[in-house]
C-alpha positions as CSV (number, residue, x, y, z in Angstrom):
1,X,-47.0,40.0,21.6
2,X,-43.8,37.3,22.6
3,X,-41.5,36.2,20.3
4,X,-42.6,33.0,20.4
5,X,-45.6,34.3,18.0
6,X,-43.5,34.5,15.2
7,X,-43.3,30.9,14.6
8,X,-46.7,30.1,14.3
9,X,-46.7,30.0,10.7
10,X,-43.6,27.9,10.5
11,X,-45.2,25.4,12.8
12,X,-48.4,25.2,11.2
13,X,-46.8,24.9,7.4
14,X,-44.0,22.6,9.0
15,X,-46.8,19.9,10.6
16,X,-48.9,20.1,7.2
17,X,-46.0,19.4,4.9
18,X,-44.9,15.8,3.4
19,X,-43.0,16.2,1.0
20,X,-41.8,12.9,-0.4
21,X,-38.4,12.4,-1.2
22,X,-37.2,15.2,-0.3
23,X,-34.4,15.6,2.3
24,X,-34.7,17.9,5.2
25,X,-32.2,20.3,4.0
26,X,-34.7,21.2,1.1
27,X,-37.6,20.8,3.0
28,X,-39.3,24.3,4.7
29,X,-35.1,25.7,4.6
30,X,-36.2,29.6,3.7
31,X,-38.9,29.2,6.3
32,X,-37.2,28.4,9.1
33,X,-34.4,31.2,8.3
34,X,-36.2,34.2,7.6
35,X,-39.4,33.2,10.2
36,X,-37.5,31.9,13.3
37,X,-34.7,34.2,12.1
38,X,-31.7,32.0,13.1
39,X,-28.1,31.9,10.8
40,X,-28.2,29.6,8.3
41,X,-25.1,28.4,5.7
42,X,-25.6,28.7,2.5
43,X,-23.6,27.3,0.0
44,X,-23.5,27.8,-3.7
45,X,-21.6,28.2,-6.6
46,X,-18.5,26.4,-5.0
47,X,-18.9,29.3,-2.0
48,X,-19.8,29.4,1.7
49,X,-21.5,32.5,3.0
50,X,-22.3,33.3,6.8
51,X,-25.9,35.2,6.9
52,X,-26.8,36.7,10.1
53,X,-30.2,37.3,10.5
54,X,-32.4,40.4,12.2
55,X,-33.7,39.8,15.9
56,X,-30.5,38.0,17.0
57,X,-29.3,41.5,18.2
58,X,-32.3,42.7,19.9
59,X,-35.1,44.6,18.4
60,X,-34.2,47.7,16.2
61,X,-30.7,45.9,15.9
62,X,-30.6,43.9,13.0
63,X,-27.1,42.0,12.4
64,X,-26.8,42.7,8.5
65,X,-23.8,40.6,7.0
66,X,-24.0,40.6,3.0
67,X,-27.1,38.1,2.9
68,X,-26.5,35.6,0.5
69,X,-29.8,35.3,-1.0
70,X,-32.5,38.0,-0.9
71,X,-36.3,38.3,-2.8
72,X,-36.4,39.8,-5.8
73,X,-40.3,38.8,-6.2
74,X,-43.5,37.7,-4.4
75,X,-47.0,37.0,-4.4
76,X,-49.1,36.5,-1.9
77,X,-51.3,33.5,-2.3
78,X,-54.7,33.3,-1.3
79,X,-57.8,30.6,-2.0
80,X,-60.1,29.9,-4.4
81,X,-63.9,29.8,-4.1
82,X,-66.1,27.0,-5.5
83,X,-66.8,28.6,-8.6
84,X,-63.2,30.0,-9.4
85,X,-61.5,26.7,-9.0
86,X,-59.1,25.8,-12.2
87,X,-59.2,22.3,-12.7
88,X,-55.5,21.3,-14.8
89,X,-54.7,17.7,-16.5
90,X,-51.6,17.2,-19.0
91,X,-50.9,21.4,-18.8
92,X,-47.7,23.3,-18.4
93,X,-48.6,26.5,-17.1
94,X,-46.4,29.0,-18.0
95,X,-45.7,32.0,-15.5
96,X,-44.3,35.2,-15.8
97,X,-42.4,37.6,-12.8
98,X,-41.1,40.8,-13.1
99,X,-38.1,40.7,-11.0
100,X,-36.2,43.7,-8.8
101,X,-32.9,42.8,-7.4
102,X,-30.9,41.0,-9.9
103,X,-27.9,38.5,-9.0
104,X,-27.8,34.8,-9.5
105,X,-28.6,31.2,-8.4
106,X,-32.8,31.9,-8.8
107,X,-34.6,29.6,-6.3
108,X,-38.0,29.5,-7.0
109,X,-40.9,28.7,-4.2
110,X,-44.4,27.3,-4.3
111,X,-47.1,27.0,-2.1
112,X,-50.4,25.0,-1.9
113,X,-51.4,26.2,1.5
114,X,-54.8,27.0,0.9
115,X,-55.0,23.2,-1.4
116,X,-56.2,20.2,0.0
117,X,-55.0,17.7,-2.6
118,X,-51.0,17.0,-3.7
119,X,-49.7,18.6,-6.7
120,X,-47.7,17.0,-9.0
121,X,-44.8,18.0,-10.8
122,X,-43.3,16.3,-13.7
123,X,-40.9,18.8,-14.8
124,X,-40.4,22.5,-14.2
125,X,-38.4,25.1,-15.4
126,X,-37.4,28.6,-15.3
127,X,-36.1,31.1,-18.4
128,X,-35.5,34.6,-19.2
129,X,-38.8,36.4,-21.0
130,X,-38.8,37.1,-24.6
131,X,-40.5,39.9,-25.6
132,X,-43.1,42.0,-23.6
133,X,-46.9,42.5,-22.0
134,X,-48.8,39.1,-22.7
135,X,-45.6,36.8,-24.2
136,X,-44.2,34.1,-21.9
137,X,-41.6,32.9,-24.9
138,X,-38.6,32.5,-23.3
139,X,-35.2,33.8,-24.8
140,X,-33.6,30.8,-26.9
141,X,-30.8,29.3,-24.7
142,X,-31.7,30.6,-21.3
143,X,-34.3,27.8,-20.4
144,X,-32.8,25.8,-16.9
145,X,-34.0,23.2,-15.0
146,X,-35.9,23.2,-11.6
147,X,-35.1,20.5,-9.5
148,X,-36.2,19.8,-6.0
149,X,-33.4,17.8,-3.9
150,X,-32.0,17.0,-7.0
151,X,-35.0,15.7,-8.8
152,X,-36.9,16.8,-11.9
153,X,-40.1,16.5,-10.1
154,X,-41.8,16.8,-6.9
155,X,-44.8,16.2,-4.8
156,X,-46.5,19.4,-3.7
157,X,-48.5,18.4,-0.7
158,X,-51.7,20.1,0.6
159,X,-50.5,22.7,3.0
160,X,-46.8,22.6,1.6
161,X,-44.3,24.6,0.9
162,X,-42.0,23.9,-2.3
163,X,-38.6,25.1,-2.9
164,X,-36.3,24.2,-5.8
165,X,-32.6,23.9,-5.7
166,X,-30.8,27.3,-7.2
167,X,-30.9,27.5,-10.7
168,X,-28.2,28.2,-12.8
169,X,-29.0,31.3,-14.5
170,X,-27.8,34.8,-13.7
171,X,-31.2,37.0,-13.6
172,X,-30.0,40.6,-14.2
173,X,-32.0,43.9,-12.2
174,X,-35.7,44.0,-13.4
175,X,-35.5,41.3,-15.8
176,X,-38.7,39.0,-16.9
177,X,-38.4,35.6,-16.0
178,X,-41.0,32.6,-17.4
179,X,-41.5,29.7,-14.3
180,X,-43.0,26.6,-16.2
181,X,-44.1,23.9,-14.4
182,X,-45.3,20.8,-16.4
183,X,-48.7,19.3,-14.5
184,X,-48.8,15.3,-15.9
185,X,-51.9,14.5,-14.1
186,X,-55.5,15.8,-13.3
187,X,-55.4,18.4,-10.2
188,X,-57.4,21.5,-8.7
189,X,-55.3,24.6,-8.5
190,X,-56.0,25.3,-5.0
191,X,-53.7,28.0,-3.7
192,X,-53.3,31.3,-6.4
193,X,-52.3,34.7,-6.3
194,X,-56.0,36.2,-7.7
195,X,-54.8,39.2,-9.5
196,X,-51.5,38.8,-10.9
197,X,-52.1,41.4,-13.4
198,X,-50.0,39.8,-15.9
199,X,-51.1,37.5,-18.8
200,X,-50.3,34.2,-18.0
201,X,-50.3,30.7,-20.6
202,X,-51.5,26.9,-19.8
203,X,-50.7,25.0,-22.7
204,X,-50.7,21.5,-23.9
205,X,-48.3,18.7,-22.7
206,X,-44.8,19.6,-21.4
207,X,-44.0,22.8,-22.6
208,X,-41.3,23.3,-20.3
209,X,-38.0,23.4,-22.4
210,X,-40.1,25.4,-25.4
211,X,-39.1,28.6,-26.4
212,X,-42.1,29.5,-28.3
213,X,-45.1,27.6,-27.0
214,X,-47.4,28.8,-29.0
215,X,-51.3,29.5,-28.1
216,X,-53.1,28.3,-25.1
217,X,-55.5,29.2,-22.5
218,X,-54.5,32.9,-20.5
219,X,-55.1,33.1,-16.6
220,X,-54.6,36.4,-14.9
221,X,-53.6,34.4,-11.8
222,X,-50.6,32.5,-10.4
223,X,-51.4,29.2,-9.7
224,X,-48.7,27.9,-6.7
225,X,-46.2,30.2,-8.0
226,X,-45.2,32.7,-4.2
227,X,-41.9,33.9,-4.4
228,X,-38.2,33.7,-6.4
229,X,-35.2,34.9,-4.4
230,X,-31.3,35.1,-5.7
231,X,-28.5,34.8,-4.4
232,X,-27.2,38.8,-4.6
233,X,-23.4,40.7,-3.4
234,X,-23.2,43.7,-1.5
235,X,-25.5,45.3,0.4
236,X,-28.9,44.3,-1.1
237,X,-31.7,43.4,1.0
238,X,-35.4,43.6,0.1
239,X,-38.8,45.7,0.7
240,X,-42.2,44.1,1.4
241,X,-44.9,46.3,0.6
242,X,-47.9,45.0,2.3
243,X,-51.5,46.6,1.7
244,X,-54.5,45.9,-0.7
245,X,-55.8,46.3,-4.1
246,X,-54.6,49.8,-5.1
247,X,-50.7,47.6,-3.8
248,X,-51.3,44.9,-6.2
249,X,-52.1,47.1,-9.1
250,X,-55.6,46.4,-9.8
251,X,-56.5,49.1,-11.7
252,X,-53.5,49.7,-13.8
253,X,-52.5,48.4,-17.0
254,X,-52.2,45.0,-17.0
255,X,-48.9,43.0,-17.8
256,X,-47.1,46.6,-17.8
257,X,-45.9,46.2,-14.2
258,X,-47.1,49.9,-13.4
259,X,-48.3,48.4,-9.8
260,X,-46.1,51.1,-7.2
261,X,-43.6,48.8,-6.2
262,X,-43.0,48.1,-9.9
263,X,-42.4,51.9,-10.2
264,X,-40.9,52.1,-6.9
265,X,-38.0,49.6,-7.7
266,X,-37.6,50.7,-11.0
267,X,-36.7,54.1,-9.0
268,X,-34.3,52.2,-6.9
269,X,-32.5,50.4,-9.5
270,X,-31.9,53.9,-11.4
271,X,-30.2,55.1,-8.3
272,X,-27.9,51.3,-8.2
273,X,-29.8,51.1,-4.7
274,X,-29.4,47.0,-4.8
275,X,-33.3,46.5,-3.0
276,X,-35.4,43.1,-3.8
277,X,-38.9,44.8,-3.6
278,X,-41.9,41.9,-2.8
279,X,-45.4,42.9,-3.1
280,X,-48.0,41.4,-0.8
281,X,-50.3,43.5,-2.0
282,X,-54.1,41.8,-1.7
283,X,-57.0,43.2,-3.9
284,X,-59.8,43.5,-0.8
285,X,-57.5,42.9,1.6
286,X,-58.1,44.1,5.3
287,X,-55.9,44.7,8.4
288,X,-58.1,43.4,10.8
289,X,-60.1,40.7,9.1
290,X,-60.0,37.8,6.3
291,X,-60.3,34.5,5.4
292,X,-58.3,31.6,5.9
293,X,-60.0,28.3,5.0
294,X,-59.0,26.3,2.3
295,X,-60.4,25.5,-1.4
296,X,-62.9,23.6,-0.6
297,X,-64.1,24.8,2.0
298,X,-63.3,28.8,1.3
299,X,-65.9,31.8,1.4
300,X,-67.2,33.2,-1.7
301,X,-65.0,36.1,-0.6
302,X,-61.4,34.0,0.1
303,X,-59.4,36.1,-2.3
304,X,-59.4,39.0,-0.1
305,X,-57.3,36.7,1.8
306,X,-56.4,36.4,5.9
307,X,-56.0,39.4,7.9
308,X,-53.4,41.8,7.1
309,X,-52.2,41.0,10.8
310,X,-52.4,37.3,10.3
311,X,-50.8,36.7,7.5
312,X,-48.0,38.9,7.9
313,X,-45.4,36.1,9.2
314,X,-46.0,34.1,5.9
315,X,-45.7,37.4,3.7
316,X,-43.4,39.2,4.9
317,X,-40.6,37.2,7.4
318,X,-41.2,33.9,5.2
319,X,-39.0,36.1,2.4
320,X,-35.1,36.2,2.5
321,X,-33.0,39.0,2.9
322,X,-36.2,41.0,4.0
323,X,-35.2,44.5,6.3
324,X,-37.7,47.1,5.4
325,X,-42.0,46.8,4.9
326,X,-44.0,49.5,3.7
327,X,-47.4,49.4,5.0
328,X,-50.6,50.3,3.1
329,X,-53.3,49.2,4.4
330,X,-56.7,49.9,6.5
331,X,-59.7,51.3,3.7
332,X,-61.4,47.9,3.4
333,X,-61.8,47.6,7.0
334,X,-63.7,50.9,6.7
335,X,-65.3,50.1,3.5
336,X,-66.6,47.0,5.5
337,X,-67.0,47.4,8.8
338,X,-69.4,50.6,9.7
339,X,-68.9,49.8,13.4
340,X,-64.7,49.9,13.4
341,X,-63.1,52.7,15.1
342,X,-60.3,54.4,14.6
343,X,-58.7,53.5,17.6
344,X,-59.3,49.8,16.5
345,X,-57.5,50.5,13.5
346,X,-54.7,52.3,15.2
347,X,-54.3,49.3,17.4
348,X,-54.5,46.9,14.5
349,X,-50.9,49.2,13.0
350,X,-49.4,49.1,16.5
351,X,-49.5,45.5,16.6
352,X,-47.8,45.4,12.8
353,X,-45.3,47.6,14.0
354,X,-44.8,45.2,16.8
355,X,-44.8,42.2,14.8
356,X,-41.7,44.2,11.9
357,X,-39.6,45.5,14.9
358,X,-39.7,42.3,17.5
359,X,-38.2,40.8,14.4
360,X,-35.8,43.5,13.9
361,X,-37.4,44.8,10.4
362,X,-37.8,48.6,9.8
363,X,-41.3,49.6,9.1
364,X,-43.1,52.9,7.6
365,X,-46.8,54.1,7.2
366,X,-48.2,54.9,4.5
367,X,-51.1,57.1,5.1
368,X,-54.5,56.0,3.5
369,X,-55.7,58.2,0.1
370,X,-58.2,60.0,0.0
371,X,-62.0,58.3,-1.7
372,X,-64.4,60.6,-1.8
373,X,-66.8,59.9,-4.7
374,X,-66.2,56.2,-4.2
375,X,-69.0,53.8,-4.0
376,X,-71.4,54.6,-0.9
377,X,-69.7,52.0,1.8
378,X,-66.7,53.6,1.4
379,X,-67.4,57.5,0.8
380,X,-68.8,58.0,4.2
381,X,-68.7,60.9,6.1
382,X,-67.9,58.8,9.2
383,X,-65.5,56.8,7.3
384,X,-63.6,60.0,6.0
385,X,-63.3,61.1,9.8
386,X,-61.9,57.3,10.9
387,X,-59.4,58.2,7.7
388,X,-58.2,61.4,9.0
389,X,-57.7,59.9,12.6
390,X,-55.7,57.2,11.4
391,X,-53.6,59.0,9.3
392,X,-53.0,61.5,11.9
393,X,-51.6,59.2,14.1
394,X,-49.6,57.6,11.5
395,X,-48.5,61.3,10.8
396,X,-47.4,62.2,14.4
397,X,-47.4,59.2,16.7
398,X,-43.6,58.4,16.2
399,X,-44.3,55.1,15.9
400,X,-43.4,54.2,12.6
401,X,-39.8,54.3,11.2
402,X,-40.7,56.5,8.7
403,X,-43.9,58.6,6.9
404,X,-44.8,57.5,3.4
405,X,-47.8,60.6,2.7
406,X,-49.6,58.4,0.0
407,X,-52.2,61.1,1.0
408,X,-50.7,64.0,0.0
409,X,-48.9,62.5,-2.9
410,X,-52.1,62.4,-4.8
411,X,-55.2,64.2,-3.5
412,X,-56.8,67.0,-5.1
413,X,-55.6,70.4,-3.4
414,X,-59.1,71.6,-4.1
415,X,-61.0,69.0,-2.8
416,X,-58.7,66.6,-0.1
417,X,-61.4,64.6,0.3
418,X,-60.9,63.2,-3.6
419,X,-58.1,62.0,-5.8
420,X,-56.8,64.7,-8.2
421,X,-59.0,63.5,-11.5
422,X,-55.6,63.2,-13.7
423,X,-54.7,60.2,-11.1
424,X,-58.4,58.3,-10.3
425,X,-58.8,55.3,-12.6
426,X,-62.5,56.5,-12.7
427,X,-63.8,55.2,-9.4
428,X,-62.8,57.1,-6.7
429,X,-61.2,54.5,-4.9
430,X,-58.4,53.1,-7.0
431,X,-55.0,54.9,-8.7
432,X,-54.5,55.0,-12.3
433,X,-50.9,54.2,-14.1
434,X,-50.2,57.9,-13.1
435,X,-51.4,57.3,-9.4
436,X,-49.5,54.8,-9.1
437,X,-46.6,56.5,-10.2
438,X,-47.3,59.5,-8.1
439,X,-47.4,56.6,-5.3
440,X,-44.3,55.2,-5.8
441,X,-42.7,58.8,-6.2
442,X,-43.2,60.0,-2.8
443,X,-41.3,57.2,-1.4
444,X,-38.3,58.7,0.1
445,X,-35.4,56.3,-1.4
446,X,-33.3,57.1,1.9
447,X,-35.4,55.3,4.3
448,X,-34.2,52.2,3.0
449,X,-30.5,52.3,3.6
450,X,-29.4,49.6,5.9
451,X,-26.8,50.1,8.0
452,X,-24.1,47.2,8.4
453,X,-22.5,46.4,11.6
């Protein structure tokens, strides 16, 4: 791998985007920082801050100077097969994130990589949650304006990348926010996040500046809607975990945020360890294999997504403020793929490794759990010995930073090959809320400290 393999992404986004009206300054800015990792000024709130940026030392040297904007959530977007396609006209969806890192300025980004028609936006805004699980009221008085080079709307183009001005709203440590974004005309929601597992509202009209919107139509996906950063102080940075299903949550309770890096930052926080934690979790996502064409022309299967491997330049560098990544990630290659190795695998994490430390990022392994009395193409006595092998070599190989035993954190002493029962959601395969919990448990909290220089 050469450095110059990092940009990719950035190319590809930059060539597709038009964003009209919009000056260069707002167009692709996060981007081009955090994916050719060069300084960037940033100003805000009357203040100038200097942001250095890893790789510009060397690898496994990352310059670390207060940044001044850092994720405090992500999703990772994917696209939508024929039959799944939402088709929007007049709406205000209404959007709810559970945020880590707190600190203020919110700037909110949107994608519609996977779209192949323009999005537009008459209005959005963004607002502090009222109430819990399915609401997306918003606290009266907190509702502020999203604007886009100064202006209250914006042309999403197909292939684009969005990203609003900051917003002037201070989002405190694991608060709720609501992102509304008011759709005036008829479009095809193209790009989404599959399985948000959180309640979601598309109302009527422009509901942007209403509290209390009333009743609507839910979606468990986010339409558009990839990441929020804010500008934090001291040392905060922030944590991608990148993996699959059992990383995005899919069997827990929905619109709880008990998905492990939920639990996992809610860890952090109680220790005033100032960490944005992003999940690029996947349900059916795969290391070494995916799907990348867009709505329209996607496979019945696109929201399993691209390739673990290929998408990791738009999931994990695109964020700010990123340092560390978490990987879990490797049992749908085995649940698909009879003829896959173990070595393949192994050489699948190498080249993530490569990819986190050419770019100055820590990264850890998480070992793969255990799924014995999972359905047949996964519960395989040739898959269990791939499993073993790989988590071996995460185990010993040096490789990674760190160990993350996801393993051991919840197998059944008894029987290794399974789940303990009191953390199986039922299928063999997939953590309950008290798996995930147990997941986000074993995550030494240490391995995250950065050091400044």
């Amino acid at each position: 791998m050469t450095t110059n393999r990092k940009d990719t992404y950035f190319n590809r986004i930059s060539a597709k985007s038009s964003l009209i009206g919009l000056p260069d300054a707002v167009r692709q800015p996060a981007f081009h920082r955090a994916v050719t990792r060069r300084g960037l000024l940033l100003a805000g709130a009357g203040a100038t801050v200097v942001m250095g940026t890893p790789g510009e030392a060397g690898e496994g040297d990352p310059i670390y100077r207060r940044p001044a904007r850092v994720g405090t959530w992500a999703a990772a977007p994917t696209a939508v097969p024929a039959r799944k396609v939402l088709t929007l006209a007049g709406k205000t969806v209404r959007q709810v994130v559970h945020t880590s890192v707190g600190g203020d300025l919110p700037r909110v980004t949107l994608s519609n990589e996977f779209g192949t028609e323009p999005v537009r936006i008459g209005a959005a805004t963004i607002g502090l949650r009222a109430g819990t699980r399915g609401s997306c009221d918003t606290v009266p008085g907190s509702i502020r304006p999203l604007t886009f080079g100064g202006s209250a709307g914006a042309v999403l183009a197909p292939g684009g990348v969005l990203f609003s001005d900051p917003a002037d709203l201070l989002v405190a440590p694991g608060a709720d926010l609501v992102i509304s974004l008011h759709l005036p005309g008829t479009v095809r929601a193209g790009t989404v996040s599959p399985r948000a597992k959180q309640s979601n509202l598309i109302v009527d009209g422009d509901a942007t500046f209403t509290d209390e919107p009333g009743g609507g139509r839910r979606t468990t996906r986010y339409l558009w809607l990839t990441g929020i950063s804010v500008r934090a102080t001291g040392d905060a940075t922030a944590i991608v975990a990148l993996g699959d299903s059992i990383t995005c949550g899919t069997r827990t309770t929905d619109s709880a945020n008990h998905r492990w890096p939920d639990l996992l930052s809610r860890r952090l926080r109680g220790e005033h360890r100032p960490r944005g934690l992003l999940n690029a979790g996947l349900s059916g996502n795969r290391l070494l294999f995916g799907y990348e064409d867009p709505t329209g022309h996607a496979h019945a299967k696109a929201s399993i997504g691209p390739a673990a491997l290929r998408r990791f330049e738009r999931d994990v560098l695109a964020h700010p403020g990123v340092r560390h990544v978490v990987t879990l990630i490797g049992v749908n290659d085995l649940g698909n793929n009879p003829r896959l190795t173990a070595a393949q695998l192994i050489a699948g994490h190498r080249e993530l490794i490569d990819k986190a430390k050419i770019n100055g990022l820590r990264v850890y392994g998480g070992t793969l759990l255990p799924f014995g009395g999972s359905a047949r193409r996964y519960d395989t006595r040739a898959n269990e010995t791939k499993r073993q092998e790989l988590n071996h070599w995460i185990r010993t190989a040096g490789q990674y930073d760190a160990v993350i035993d996801f393993d051991a954190a919840v197998r059944d002493p008894r029987s290794p090959r399974r789940m303990r029962a009191r953390y199986d959601c039922g299928d063999g395969l997939h953590p309950n809320d008290l798996g995930t919990a147990a997941l986000a448990a074993a995550v030494p909290l240490e391995i995250f400290e950065t050091r400044e220089v």
